[in-house]
C-alpha positions as a Markdown table, in Angstrom:
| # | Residue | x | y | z |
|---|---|---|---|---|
| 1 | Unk | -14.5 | -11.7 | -4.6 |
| 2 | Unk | -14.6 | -13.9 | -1.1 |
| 3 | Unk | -17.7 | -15.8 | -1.2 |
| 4 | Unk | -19.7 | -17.8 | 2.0 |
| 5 | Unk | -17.2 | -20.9 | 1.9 |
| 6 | Unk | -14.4 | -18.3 | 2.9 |
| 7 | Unk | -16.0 | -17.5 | 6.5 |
| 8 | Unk | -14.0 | -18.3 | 9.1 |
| 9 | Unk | -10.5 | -18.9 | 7.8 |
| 10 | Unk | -7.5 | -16.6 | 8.3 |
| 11 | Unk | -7.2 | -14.4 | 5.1 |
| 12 | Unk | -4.0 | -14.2 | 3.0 |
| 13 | Unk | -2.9 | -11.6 | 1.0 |
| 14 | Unk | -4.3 | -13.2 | -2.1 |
| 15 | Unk | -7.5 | -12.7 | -1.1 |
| 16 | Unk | -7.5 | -8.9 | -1.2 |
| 17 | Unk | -8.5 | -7.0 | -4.4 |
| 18 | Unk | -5.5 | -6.0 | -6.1 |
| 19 | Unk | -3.3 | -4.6 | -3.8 |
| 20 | Unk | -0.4 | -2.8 | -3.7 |
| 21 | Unk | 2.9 | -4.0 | -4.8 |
| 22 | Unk | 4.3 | -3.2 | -1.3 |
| 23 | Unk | 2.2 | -5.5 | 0.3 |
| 24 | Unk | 4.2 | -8.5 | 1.6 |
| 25 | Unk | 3.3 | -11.9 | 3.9 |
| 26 | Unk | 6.0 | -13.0 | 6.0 |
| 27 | Unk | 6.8 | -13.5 | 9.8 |
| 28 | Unk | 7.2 | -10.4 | 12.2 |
| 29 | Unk | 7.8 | -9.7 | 15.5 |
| 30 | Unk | 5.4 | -7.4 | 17.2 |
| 31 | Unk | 5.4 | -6.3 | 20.8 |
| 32 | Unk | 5.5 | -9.2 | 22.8 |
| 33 | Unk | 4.8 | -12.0 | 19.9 |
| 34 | Unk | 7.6 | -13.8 | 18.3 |
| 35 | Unk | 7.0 | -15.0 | 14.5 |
| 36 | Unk | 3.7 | -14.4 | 13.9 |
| 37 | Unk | 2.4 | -14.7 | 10.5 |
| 38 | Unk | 0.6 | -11.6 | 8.7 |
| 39 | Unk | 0.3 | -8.8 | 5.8 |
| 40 | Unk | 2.7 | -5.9 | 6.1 |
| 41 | Unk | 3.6 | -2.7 | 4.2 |
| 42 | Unk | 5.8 | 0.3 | 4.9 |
| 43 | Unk | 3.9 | 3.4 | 6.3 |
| 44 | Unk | 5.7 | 6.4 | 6.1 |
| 45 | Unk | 3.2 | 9.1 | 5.3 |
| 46 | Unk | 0.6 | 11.5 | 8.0 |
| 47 | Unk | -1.4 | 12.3 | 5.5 |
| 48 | Unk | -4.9 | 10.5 | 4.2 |
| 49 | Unk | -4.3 | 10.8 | 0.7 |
| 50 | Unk | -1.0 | 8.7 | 0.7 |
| 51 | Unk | -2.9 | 6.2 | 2.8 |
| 52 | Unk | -1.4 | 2.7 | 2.4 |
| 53 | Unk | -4.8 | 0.4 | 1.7 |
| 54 | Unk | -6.2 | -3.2 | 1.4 |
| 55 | Unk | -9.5 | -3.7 | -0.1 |
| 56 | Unk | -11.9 | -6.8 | 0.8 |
| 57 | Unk | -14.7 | -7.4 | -1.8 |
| 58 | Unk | -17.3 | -8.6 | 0.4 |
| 59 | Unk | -20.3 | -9.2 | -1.5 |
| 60 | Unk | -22.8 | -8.3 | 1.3 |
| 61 | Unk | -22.0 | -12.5 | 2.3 |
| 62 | Unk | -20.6 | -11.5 | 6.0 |
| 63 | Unk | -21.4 | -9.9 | 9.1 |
| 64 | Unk | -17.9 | -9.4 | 10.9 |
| 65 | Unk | -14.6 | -8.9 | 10.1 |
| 66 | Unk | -11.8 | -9.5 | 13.0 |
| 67 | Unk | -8.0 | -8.5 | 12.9 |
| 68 | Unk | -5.3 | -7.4 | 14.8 |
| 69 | Unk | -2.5 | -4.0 | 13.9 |
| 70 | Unk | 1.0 | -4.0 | 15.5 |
| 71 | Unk | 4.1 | -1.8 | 14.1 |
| 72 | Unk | 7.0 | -4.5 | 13.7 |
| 73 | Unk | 9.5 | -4.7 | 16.3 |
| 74 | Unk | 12.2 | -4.0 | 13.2 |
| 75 | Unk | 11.0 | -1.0 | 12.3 |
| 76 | Unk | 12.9 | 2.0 | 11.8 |
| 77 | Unk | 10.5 | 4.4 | 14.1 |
| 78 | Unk | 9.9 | 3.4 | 17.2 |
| 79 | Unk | 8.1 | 6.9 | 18.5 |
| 80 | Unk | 5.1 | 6.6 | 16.2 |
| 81 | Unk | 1.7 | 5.5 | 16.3 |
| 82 | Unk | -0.3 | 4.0 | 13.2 |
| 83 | Unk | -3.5 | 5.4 | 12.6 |
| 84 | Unk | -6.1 | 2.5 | 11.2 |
| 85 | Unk | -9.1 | 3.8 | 9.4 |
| 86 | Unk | -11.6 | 1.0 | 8.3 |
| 87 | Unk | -14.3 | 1.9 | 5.4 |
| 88 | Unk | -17.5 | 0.1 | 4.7 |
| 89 | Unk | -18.5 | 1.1 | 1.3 |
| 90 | Unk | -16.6 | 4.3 | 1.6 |
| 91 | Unk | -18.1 | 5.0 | 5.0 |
| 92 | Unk | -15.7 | 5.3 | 8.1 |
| 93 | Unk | -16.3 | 2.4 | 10.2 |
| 94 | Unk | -13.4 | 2.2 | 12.8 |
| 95 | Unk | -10.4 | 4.3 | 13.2 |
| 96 | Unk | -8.2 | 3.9 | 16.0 |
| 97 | Unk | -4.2 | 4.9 | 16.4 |
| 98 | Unk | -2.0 | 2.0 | 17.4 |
| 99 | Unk | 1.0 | 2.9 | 19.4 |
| 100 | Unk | 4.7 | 1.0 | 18.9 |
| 101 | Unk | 4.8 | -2.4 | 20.8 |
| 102 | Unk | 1.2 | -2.4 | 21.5 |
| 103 | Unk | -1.5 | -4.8 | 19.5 |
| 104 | Unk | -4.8 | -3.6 | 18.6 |
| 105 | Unk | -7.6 | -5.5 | 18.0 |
| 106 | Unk | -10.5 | -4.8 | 15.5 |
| 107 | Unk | -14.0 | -6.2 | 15.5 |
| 108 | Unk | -15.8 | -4.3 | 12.3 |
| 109 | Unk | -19.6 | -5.0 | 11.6 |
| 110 | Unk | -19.6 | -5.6 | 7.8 |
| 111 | Unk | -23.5 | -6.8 | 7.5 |
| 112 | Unk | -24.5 | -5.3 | 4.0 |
| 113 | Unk | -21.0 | -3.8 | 3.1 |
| 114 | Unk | -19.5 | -4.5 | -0.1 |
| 115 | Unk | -16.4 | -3.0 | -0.5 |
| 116 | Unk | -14.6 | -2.5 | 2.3 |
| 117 | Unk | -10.9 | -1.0 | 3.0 |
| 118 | Unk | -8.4 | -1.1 | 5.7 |
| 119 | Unk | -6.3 | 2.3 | 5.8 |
| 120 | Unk | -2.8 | 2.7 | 7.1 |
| 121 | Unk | -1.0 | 5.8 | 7.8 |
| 122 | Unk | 1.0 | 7.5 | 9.9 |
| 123 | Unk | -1.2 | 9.4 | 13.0 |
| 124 | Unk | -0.5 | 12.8 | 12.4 |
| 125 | Unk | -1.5 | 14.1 | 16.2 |
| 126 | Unk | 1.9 | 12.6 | 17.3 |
| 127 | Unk | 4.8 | 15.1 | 17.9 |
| 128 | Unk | 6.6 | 15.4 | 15.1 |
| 129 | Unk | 5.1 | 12.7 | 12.9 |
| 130 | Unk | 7.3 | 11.4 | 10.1 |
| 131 | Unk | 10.0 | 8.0 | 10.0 |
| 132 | Unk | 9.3 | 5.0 | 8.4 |
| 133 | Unk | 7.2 | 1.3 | 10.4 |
| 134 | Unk | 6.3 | -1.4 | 9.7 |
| 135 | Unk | 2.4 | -1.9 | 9.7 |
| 136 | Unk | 1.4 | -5.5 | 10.1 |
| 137 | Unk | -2.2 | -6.7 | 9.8 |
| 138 | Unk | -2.6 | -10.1 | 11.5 |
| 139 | Unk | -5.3 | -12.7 | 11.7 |
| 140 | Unk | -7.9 | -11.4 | 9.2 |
| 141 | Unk | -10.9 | -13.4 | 9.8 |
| 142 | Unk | -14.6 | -13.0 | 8.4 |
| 143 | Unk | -17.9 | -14.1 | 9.9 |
């Protein structure tokens, strides 16, 4: 579980409860930006149920959570959209669909949430949704 003395450094992949074994840091291009440091897993599925997630045990200890989603420049779609849905304690906080070469920024209140999950799938209200990116969470900071 993060704790107070883990506000306002960039998270790593260790810091997420248990997480998938698909999970991966490295360095990725995205968009415009050239080596950039994050947390990335294959998406490949439109539907919620196959939904590739990260969990944050939060405690109730912080009242913001900031971080960016791009689709990697290497990835083998380049026609689809990710779809980010953010949960604080199993309520929808955020969702928002983030094109190829585009970055989207996320600023989530988290004031009294303990559990909280980032959700990455393919966005099913794009023509023919299916293929395989590259989702890349970058620069995952609490307040």
């Amino acid at each position: 579980m993060l704790t107070a003395g883990d506000e306002g450094r960039e998270l790593t992949l260790a810091d997420f409860f248990n997480p998938g074994q698909y999970w991966e840091e490295d360095r990725y291009d995205i968009a415009d930006r050239k080596d950039v440091p994050g947390i990335a897993t294959t998406v490949d599925s439109c539907y919620a149920s196959s939904a590739d997630e990260l969990e944050l045990r939060l405690g109730n200890n912080f009242s913001q959570l900031t971080f960016s989603v791009g689709q990697a420049n290497d990835s083998l779609s380049s026609d689809q959209s990710i779809t980010v849905e953010v949960l604080g304690n199993e309520a929808q906080r955020e969702i928002l669909s983030v094109p190829f070469n585009e970055i989207t920024e996320f600023d989530i209140p988290v004031e009294g949430v303990n559990a909280l999950k980032i959700r990455l799938l393919l966005d099913d209200k794009v023509a023919d949704c299916g293929g395989s990116v590259i989702g890349v969470l970058v620069d995952p900071v609490l307040s």
